[in-house]
FIMI-351896 format. One record per residue (C-alpha): residue in three letters; x, y, z. Coordinates in nm, 4 decimals. Layout:
BEGIN
Ala_X_Y_Z
...
***
This chain:
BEGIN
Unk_0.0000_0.0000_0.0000
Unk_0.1535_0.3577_-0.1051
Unk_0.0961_0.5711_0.1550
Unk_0.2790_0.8372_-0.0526
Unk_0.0002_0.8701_-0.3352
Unk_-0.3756_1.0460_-0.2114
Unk_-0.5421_0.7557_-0.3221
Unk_-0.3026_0.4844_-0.1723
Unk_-0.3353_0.7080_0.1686
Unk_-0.7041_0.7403_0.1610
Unk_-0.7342_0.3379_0.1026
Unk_-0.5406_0.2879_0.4594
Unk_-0.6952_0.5672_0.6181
Unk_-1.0963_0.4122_0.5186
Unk_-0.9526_0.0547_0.6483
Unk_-0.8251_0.2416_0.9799
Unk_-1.1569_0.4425_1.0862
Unk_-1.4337_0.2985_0.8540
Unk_-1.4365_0.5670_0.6443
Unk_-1.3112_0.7264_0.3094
Unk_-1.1577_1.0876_0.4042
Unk_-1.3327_1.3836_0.1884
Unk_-1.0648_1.5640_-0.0205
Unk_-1.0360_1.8297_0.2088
Unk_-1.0018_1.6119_0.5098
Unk_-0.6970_1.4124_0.3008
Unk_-0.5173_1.7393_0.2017
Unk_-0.5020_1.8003_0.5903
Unk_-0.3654_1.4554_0.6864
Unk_-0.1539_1.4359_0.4013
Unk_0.0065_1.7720_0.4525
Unk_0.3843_1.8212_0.4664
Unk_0.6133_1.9106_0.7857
Unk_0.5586_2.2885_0.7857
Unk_0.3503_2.5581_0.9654
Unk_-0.0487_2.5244_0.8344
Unk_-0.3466_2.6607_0.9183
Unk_-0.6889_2.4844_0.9270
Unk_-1.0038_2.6705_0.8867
Unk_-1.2615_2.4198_1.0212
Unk_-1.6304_2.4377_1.0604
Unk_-1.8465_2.3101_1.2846
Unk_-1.9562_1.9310_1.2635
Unk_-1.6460_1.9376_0.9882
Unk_-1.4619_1.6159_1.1724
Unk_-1.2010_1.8662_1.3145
Unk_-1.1140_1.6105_1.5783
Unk_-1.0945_1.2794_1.3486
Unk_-0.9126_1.4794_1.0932
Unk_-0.6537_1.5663_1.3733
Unk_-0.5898_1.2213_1.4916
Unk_-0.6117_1.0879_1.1361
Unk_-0.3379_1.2790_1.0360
Unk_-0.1319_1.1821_1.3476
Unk_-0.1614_0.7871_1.2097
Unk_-0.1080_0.8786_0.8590
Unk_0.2116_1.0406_0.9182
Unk_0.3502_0.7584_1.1910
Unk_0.2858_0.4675_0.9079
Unk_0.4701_0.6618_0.6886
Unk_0.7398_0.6374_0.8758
Unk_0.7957_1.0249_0.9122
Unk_0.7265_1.0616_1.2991
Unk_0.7707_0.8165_1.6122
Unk_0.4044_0.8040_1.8217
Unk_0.5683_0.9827_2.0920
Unk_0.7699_1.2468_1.9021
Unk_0.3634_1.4011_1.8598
Unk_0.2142_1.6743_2.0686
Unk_-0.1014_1.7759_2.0625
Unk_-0.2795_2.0699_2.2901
Unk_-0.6195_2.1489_2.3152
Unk_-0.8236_2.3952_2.6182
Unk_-1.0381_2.1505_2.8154
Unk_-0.9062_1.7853_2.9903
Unk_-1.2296_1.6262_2.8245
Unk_-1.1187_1.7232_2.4593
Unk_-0.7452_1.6470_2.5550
Unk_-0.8787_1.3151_2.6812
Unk_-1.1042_1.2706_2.3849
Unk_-0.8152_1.3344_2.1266
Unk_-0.5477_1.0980_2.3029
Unk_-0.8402_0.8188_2.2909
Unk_-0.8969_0.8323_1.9070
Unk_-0.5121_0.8665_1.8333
Unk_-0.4764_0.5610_2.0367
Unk_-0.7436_0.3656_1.8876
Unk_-0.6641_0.4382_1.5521
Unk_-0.3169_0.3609_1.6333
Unk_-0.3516_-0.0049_1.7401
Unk_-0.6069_-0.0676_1.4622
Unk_-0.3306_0.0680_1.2130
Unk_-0.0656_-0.2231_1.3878
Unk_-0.3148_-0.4383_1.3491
Unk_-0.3365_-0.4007_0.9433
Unk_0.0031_-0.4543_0.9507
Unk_0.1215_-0.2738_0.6102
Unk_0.2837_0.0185_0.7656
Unk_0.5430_0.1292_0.9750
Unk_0.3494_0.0960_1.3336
Unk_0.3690_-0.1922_1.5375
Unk_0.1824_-0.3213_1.8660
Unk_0.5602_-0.2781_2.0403
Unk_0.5627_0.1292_1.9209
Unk_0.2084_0.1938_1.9976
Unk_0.2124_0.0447_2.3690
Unk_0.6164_0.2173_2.4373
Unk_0.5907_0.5126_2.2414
Unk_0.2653_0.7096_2.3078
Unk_0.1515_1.0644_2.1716
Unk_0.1598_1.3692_2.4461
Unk_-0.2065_1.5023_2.4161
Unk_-0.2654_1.7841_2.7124
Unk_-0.4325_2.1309_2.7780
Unk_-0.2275_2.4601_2.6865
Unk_-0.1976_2.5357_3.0569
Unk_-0.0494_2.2042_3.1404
Unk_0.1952_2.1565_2.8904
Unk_0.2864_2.5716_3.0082
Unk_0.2889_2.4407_3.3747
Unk_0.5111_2.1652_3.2853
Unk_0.7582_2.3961_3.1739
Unk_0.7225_2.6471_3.4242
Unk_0.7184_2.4139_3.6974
Unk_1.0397_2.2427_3.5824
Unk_1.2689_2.5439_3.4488
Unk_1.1152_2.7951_3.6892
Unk_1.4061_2.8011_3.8777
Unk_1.6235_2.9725_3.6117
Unk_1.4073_3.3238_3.6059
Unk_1.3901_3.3421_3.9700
Unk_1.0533_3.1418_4.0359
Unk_0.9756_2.9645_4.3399
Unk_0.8793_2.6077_4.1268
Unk_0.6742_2.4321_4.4323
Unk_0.4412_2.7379_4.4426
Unk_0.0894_2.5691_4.4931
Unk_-0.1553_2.5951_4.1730
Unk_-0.5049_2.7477_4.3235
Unk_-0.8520_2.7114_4.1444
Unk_-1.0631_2.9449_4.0148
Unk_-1.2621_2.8699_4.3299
Unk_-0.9338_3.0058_4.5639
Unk_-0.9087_3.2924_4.3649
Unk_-1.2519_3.4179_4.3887
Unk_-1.2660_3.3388_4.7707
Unk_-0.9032_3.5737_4.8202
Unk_-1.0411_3.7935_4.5733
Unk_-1.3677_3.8126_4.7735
Unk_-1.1920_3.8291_5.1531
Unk_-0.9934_4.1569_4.9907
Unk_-1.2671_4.3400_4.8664
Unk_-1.4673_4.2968_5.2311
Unk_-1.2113_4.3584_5.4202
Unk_-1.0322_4.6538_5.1963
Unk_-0.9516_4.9695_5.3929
Unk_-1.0905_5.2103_5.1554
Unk_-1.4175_5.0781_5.2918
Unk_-1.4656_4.9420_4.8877
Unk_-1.6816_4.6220_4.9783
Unk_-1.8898_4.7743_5.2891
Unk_-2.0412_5.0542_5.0797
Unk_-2.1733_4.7476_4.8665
Unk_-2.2036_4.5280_5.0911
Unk_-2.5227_4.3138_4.8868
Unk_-2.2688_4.3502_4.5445
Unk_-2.0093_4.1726_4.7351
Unk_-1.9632_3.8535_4.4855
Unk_-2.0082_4.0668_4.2036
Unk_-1.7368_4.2713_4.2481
Unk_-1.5388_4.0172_4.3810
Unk_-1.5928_3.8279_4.0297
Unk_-1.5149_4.1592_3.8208
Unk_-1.2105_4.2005_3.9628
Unk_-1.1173_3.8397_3.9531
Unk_-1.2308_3.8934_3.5539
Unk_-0.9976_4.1669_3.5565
Unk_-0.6957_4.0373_3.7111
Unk_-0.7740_3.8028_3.4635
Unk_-0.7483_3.9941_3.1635
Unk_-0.4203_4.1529_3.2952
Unk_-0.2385_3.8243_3.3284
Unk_-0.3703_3.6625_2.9949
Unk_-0.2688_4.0016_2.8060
Unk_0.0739_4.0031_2.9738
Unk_0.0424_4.3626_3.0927
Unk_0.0865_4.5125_3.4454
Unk_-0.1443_4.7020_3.6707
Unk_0.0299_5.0343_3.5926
Unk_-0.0075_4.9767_3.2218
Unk_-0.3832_4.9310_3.2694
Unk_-0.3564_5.2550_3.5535
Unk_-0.2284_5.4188_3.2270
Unk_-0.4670_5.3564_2.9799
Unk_-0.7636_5.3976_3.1890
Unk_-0.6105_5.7292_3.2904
Unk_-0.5927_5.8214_2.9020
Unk_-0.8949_5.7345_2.8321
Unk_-1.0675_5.9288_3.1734
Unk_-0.9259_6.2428_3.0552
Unk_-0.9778_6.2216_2.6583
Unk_-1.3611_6.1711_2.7486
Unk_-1.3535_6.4502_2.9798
Unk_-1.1874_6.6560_2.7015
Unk_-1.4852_6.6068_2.4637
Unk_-1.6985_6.7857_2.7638
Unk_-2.0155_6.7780_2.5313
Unk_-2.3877_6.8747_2.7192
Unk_-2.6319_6.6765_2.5476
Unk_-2.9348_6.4501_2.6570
Unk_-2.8716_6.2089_2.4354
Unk_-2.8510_5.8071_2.5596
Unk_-2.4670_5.7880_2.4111
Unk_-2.4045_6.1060_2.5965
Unk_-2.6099_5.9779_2.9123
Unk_-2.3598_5.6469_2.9042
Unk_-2.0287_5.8584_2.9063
Unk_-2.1457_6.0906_3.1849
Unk_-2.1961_5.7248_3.4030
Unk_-1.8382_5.6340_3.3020
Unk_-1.6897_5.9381_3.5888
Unk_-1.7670_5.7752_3.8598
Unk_-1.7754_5.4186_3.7240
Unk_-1.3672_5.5134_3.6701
Unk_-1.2908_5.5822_3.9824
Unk_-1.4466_5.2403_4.1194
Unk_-1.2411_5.0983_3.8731
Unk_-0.8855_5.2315_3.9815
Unk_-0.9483_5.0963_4.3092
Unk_-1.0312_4.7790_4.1823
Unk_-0.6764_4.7809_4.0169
Unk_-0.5457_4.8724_4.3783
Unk_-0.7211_4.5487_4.4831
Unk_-0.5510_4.3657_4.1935
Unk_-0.2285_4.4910_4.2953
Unk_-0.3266_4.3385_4.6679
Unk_-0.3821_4.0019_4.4837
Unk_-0.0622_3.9686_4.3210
Unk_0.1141_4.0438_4.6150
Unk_-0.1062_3.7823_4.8278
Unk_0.0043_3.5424_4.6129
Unk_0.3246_3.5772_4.5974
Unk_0.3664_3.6072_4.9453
Unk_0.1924_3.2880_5.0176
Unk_0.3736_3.1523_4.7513
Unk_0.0197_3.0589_4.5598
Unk_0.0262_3.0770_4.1472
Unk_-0.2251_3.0207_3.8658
Unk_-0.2296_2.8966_3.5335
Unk_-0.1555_3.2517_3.3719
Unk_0.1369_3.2992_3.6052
Unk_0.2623_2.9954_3.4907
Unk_0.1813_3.0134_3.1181
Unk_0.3883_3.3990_3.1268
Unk_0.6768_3.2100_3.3725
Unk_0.7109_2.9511_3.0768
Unk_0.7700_3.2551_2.8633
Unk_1.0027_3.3988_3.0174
Unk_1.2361_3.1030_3.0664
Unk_1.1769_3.0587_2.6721
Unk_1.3251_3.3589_2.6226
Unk_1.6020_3.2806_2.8532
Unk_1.7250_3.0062_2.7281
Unk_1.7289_2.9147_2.3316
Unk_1.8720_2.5316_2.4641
Unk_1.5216_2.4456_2.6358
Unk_1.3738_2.5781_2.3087
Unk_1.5794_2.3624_2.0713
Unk_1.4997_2.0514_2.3098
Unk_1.1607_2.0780_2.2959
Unk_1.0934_2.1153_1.8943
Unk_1.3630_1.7890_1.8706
Unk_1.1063_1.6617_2.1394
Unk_0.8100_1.7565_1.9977
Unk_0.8267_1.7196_1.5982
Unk_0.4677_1.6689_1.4774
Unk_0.2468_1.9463_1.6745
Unk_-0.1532_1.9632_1.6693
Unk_-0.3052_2.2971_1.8376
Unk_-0.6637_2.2898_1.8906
Unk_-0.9287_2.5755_1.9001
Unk_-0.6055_2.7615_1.8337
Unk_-0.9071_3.1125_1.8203
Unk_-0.9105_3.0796_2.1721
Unk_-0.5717_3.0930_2.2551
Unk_-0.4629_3.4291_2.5095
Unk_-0.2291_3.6364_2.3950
Unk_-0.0256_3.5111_2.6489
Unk_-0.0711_3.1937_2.5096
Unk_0.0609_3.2581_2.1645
Unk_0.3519_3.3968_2.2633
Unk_0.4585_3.1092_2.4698
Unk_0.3473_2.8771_2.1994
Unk_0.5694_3.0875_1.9075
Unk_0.8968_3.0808_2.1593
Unk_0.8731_2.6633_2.0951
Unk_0.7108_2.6767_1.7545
Unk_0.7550_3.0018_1.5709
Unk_1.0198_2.9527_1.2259
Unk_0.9308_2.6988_1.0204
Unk_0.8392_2.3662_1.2424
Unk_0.5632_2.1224_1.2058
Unk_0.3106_2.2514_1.3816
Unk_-0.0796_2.2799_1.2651
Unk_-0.3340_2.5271_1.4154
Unk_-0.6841_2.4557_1.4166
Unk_-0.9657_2.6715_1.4571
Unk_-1.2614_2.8890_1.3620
Unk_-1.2841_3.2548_1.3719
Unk_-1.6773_3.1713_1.3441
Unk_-1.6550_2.9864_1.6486
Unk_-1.4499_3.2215_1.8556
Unk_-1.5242_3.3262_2.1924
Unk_-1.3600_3.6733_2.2229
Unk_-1.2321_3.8219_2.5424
Unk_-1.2680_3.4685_2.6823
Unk_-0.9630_3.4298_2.9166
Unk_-0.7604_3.7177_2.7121
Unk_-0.8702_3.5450_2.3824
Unk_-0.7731_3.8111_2.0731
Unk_-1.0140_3.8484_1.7811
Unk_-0.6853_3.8148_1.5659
Unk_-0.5603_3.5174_1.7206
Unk_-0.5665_3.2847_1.3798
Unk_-0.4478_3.5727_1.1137
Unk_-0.1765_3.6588_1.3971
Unk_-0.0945_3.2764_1.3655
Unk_0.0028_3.2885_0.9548
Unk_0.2479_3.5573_1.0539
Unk_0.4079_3.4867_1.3637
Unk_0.4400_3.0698_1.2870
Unk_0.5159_3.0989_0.9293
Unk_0.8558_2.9583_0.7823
Unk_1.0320_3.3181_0.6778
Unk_1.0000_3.3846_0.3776
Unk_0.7274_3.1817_0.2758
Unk_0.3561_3.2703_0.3224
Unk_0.1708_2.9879_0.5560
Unk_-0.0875_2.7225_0.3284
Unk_-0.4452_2.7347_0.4666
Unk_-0.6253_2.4252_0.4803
Unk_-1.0272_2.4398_0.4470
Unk_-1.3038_2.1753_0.6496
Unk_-1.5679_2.2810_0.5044
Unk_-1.7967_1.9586_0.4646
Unk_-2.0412_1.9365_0.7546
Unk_-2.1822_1.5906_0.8628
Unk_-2.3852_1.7382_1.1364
Unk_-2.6492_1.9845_0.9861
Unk_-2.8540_1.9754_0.6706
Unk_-2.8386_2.1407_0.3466
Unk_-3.1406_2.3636_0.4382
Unk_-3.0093_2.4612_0.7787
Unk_-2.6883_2.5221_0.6572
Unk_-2.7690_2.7552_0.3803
Unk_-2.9119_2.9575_0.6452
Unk_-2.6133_2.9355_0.9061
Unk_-2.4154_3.0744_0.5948
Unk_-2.6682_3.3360_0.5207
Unk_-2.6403_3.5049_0.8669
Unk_-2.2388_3.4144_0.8948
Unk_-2.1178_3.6014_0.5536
Unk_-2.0552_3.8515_0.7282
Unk_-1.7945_3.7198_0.9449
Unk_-1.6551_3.5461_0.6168
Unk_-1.6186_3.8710_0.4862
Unk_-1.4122_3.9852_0.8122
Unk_-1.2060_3.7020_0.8383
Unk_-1.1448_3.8010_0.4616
Unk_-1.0007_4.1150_0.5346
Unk_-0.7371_3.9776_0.7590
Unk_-0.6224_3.6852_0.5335
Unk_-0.8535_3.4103_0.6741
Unk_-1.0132_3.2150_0.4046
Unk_-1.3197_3.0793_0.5771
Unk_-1.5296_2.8913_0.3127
Unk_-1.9494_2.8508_0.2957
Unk_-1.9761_2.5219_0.5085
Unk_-2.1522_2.2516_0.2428
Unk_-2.3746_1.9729_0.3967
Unk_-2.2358_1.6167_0.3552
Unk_-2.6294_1.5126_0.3303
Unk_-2.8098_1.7667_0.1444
Unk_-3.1393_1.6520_0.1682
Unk_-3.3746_1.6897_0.4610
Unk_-3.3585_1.9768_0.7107
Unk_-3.6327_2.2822_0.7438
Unk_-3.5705_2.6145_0.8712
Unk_-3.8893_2.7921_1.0415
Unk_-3.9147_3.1905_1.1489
Unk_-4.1785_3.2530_1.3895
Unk_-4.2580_3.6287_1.4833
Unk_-4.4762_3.6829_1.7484
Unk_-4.6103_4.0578_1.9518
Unk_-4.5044_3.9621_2.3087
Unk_-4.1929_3.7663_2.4475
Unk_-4.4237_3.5433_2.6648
Unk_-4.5774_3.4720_2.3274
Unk_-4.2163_3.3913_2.1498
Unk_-4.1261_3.1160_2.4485
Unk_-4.4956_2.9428_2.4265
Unk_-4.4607_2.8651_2.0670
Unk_-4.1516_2.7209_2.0746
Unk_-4.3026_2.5440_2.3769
Unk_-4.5643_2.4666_2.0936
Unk_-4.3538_2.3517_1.8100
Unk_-4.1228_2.1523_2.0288
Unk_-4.4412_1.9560_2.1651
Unk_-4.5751_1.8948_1.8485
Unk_-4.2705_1.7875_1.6847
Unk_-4.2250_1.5511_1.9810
Unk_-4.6012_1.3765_1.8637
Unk_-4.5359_1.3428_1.5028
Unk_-4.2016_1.1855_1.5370
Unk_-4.2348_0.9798_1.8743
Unk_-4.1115_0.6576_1.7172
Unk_-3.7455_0.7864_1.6055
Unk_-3.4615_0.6628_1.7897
Unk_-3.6043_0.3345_1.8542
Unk_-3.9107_0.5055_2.0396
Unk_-3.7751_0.7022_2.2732
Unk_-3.8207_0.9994_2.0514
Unk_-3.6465_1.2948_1.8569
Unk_-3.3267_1.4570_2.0588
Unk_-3.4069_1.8655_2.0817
Unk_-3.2338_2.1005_2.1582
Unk_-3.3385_2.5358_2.2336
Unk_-3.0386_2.7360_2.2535
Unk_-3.0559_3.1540_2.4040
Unk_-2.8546_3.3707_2.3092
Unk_-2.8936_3.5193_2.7079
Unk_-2.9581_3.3331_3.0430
Unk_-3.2568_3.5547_3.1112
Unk_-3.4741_3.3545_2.8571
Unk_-3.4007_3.0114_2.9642
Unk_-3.6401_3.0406_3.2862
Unk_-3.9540_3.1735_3.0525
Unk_-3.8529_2.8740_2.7867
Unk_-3.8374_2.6222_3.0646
Unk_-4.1684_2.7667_3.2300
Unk_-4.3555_2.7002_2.8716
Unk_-4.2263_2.3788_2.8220
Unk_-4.3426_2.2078_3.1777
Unk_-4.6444_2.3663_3.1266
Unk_-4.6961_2.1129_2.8246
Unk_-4.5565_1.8857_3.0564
Unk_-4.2288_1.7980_2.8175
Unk_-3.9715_1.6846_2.9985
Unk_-3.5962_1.8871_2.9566
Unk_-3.2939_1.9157_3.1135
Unk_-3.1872_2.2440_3.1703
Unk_-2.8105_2.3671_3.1148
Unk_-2.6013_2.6325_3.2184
Unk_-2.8718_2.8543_3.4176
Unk_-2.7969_2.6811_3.7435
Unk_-2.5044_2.7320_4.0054
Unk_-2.4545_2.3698_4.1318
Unk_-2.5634_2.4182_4.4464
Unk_-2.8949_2.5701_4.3622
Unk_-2.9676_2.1912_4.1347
Unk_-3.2116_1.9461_4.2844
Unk_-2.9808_1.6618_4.2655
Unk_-2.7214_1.8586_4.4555
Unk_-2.9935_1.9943_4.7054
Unk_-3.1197_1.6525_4.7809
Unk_-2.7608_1.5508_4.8545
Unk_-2.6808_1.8203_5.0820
Unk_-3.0179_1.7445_5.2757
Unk_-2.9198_1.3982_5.3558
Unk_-2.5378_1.4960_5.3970
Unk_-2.7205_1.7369_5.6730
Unk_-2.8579_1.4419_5.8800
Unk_-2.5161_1.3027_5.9889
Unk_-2.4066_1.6975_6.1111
Unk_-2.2255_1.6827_6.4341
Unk_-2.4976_1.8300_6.6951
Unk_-2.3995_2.1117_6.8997
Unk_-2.5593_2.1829_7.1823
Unk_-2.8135_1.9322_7.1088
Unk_-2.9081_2.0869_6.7719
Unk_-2.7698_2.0007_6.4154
Unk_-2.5524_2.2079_6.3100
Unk_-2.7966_2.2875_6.0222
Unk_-3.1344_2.2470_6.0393
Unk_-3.2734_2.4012_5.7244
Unk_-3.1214_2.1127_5.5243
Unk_-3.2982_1.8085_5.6452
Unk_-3.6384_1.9331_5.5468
Unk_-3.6091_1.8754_5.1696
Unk_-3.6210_1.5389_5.2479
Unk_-3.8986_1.4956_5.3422
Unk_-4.0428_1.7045_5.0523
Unk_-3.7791_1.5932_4.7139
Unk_-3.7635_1.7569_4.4170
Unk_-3.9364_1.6417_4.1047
Unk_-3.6640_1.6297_3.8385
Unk_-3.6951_1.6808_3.4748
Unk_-3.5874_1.4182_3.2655
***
């Protein structure tokens, strides 16, 4: 078999995962051992395309198993990526008509982690050389809110008692903002600066209106000075940290930096380490981020970037609009302009549905455009089937009962799909305010849902339940539990939404 020809390679790759590879998806996994880019949509097989290319280029004999490195945001999609790479790994041994063996695949094993990990490894192991304490404990986001929280309550400019019921919500501001600071690899006195700048440009302009614009800018005066002292706060938390030697994952991703940029030898170790390199929703990445990831990978080296400007989640953890055109420039080989790579088949939506989703997109295509992205239409690997509605209804009580409507009557018409148990649905707000009114509609049909992300844990049922009977084995003090608001839901449980 001739892995070296697209139709030799595509033969091995259908008899490893069951499938033929589209011609986009081949281009990818066939591509050569330089910088790329990959544009992919959603429901494009971003994640099989990854680990297909991983097996295609260990049978050809160009990379060892564990001479691959792959990073990705979350522990499930690390997790998720290591388990395909591995499965299609043993299944390629067990053809037998390439360069993998069952000896290689169980000794030699692919490094598949987050971003912050593989930065924490670093950090943790070279911190030494820039002056960093490297047995510093890693807190949680929980720890940092709960510091972040104690400050503001206790701060002596009397910031938390004058608002004393917005306690958590400044607390979590702040923590957003020390946030931002970290991720963008500035310093409180840079952000002093701008803020500064800015206060005193607006106060230039100095125009009287009654307009709402105008009305916004005139709450910014005193909304700036809240903000300085949260940046005093900030400052507080940085120096509670270090003095109780506690870090977080920025710390650690901008400590990797720095002993990048130290030492060119730690460099040159890892990209002999790490010669085939996979970077996953590579539009999230933090500035910080990139720049740690362009000390190992910048120049020329294997490396592959995938993402989605569509898909992006701006401002998320420091996240940059420009993340993937920044990418072509800062990666590229010099002298030679970075190839793009296009997903553009979908396998999870229909032709009707996605002729819409491209409608409403084109003008983020057109963007993307502007700063060298090539971000094609998506094109539906089934075309038939799918239906696009658009309801328009006088009230927003109105809005949530149809949809209450068409979700129940959908239900009736197709309630023996999936074996019987019915159609999978799915409603999707653009804000949390709407799920409550959604969720009210639908129980009043009586269809059972499972709502998702409108709920701190400990507000659930299931957790509530839990806590009640965790409450009955309280020590008692002075001949009372400890607690005695929690047993009482057990006696009345929840009803829980299936």
């Amino acid at each position: 078999m001739n892995l070296q020809t697209p139709e030799g390679a595509s033969a091995f790759l259908q008899e490893v995962d069951g499938f033929a590879p589209t011609p986009d998806q081949l281009e990818v996994i066939m591509g050569g051992p330089e910088p790329s880019l990959v544009i992919a949509g959603a429901g494009a097989g971003k994640t099989k395309t990854m680990a297909l290319r991983v097996v295609y280029h260990v049978a050809a004999g160009h990379v060892e198993p564990g001479q691959v490195l792959g990073l990705t945001f979350t522990k499930k999609a690390a997790n998720e990526l290591s388990t395909r790479i591995a499965a299609m790994l043993r299944k390629a041994a067990r053809i037998g008509a390439t360069a993998i063996d069952e000896e290689t695949v169980i000794l030699s094993r692919p490094i598949v982690a987050t971003y912050n990990a593989f930065a924490s490894g670093i950090a943790t192991e070279h911190g030494l050389i820039v002056g960093v304490d490297p047995s510093s404990r890693l807190i949680t986001d929980a720890e940092q809110y709960q510091i972040i929280h104690d400050l503001v309550r206790n701060w002596k400019g009397g910031f938390g008692k004058d608002n004393e019921n917005q306690l958590g919500t400044i607390a979590d501001r702040i923590k957003d903002l020390a946030a931002t600071i970290l991720n963008n690899e500035l310093t409180t006195d840079d952000v002093r600066e701008g803020m500064v700048e800015f206060d005193s440009h607006l106060r230039e302009l100095g125009v009287e209106t009654m307009t709402p614009k105008d009305a916004a800018v005139k709450r910014h005066f005193p909304t700036h000075e809240t903000r300085l002292a949260a940046l005093d706060v900030v400052d507080e938390y940085l120096a509670y940290k270090k003095v109780n030697r506690l870090t977080e994952y920025a710390d650690q991703v901008a400590v990797a930096h720095r002993v990048l940029q130290a030492r060119p030898d730690i460099v040159q170790s890892l990209r002999d380490e790490h010669r085939l390199v996979l970077l996953d929703e590579y539009q999230d990445t933090s500035v910080n981020q990139a720049k740690f990831l362009a000390d190992v990978f910048a120049g020329g080296h294997d490396v592959t970037a995938v993402g989605d400007p569509n898909q992006a989640i701006y401002g998320w953890r420091g996240a940059s609009a420009d993340a993937l055109a920044d990418f072509t420039r800062n990666f590229a080989e010099p002298g030679k302009k970075m190839p793009q790579y296009s997903l553009a088949t979908a396998f999870r939506n229909k032709g009707e549905i996605l002729e819409a989703a491209n409608a409403v997109a084109a003008p983020l295509r057109a963007h993307a455009a502007k700063s060298g992205l090539n971000v094609a239409p998506l094109e539906a690997f089934n075309t038939t089937g799918g239906e696009v509605q658009i309801s328009f209804e006088v009230m927003k009580d109105d809005s949530f009962k149809a949809i209450a409507r068409d979700i129940d009557e959908y239900r009736r018409a197709h309630a023996g799909d999936n074996k019987g148990q019915g159609p999978s649905i799915a409603v999707l707000c653009r804000a949390r305010k709407t799920m409550k009114p959604i969720a009210d509609a639908l129980a009043e049909l009586d269809i059972p849902f499972i709502e998702h992300g409108n709920q701190s844990a400990i507000t659930q049922p299931e957790v509530k339940t839990i806590r009640a009977f965790s409450g009955r084995f309280l020590i008692r003090r002075e001949g009372k539990p400890s607690c005695e608001c929690l047993p009482t839901s057990i006696f009345h449980p929840p009803t829980f939404k299936h």
